[in-house]
C-alpha positions as CSV (number, residue, x, y, z in Angstrom):
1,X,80.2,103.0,76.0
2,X,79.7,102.9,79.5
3,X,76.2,102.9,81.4
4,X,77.9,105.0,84.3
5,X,76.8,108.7,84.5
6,X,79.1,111.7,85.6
7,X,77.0,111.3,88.8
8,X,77.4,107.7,89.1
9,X,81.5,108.2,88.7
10,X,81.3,111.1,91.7
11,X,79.1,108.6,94.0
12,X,81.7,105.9,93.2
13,X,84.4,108.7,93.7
14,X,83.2,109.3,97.1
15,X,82.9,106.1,98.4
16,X,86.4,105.0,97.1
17,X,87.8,107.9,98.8
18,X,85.9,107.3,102.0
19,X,87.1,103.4,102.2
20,X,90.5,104.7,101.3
21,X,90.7,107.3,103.8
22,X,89.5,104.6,106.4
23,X,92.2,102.0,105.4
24,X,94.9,104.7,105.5
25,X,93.7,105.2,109.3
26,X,93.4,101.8,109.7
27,X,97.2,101.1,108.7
28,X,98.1,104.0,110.5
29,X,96.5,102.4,113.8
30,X,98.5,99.1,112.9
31,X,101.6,101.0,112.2
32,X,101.5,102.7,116.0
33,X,100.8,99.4,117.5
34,X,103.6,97.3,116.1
35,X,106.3,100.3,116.8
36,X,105.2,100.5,120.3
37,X,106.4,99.2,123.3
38,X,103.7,95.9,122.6
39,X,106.6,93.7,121.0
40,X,109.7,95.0,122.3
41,X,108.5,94.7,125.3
42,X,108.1,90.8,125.5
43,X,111.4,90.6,123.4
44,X,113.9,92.7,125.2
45,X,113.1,90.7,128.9
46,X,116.1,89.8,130.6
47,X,114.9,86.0,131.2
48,X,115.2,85.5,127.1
49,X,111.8,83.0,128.0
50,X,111.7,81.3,124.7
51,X,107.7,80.8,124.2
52,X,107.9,84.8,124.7
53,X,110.0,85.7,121.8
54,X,107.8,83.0,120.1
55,X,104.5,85.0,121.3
56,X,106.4,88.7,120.1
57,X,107.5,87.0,116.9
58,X,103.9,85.7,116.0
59,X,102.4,89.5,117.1
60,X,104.6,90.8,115.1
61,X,104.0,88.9,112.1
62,X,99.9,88.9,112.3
63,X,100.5,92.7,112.4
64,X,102.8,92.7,109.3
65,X,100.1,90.4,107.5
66,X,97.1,92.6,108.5
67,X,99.5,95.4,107.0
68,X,100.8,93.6,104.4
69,X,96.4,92.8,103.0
70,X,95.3,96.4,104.1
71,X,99.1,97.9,101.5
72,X,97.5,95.3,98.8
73,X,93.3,97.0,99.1
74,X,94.8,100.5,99.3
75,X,96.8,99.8,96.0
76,X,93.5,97.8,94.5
77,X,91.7,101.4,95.5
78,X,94.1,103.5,94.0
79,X,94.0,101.6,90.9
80,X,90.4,102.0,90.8
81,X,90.8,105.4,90.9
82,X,92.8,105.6,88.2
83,X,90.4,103.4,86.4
84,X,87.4,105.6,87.0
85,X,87.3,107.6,84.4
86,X,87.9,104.7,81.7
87,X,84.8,104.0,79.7
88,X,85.4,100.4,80.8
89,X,84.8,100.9,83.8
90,X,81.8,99.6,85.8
91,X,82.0,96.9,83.2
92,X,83.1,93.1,84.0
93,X,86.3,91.8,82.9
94,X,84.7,88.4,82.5
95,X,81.6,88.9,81.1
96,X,81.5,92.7,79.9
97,X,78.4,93.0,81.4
98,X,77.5,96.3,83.5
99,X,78.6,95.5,87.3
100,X,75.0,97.5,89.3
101,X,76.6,101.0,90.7
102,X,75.3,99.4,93.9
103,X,77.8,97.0,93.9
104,X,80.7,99.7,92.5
105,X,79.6,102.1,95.0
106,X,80.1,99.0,97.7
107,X,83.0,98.0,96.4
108,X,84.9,100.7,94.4
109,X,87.7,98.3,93.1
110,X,85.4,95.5,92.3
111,X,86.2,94.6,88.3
112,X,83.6,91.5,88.3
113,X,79.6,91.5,88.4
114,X,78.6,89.2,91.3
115,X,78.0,86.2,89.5
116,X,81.4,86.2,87.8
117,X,83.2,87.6,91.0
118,X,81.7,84.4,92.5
119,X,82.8,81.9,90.0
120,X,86.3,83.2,90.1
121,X,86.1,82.5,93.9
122,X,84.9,78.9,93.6
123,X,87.2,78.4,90.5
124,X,90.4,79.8,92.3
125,X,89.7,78.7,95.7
126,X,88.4,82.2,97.1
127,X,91.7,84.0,96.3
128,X,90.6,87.1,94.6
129,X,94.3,88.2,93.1
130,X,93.1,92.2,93.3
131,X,89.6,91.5,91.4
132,X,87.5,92.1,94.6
């Protein structure tokens, strides 16, 4: 059974949707920045100046990784949303131990108490693979 109380799940709730609502801006911030004028500019100059296009290319692909990471929290949120409700939730998928409500409330999507969460991260070289 889980230790998380209706009130619990609505604090969680709320801060999910909050950090969700601020990556949605935030990807909507990067979105207007790589379709503007920023890379096009450098790339459509007459003089075709080589370490330019190199300079627009590199923009442009920092801007498609910060998008690409911010896509891959937003779907870790909304699959914690979905999650929320599931008795097994607030639970760790290592242990099965209760993860604090500080911690979920900090980190909606985590699915790891801290001392397993860090164990992944020195065991897998501090790639998380969506278990935040």
């Amino acid at each position: 059974m889980s230790h998380l109380t209706q009130q619990d799940r609505a604090e969680i709730r709320a801060a999910l949707e909050a950090q969700r609502n601020n990556l949605i801006k935030a990807m909507r911030a990067a979105l207007d920045e790589s379709g503007q004028t920023q890379f096009a500019e450098v790339l459509g100059r007459a003089s075709g100046d080589s370490a330019d296009e190199a300079l627009a290319v590199t923009l442009g692909n920092l801007s498609a990784a910060r998008l690409d990471h911010e896509v891959r929290a937003l779907q870790t949120l909304d699959n914690a949303r979905q999650r929320l409700n599931d008795k097994e939730f607030g639970l760790c998928e290592d242990c099965g131990e209760k993860i604090p409500l500080a911690r979920l409330t900090a980190n909606p999507a985590a699915t790891r108490c801290v001392a397993c969460q860090s164990h992944f991260e020195h065991t897998h070289g501090g790639h998380q693979h969506g278990s935040m």
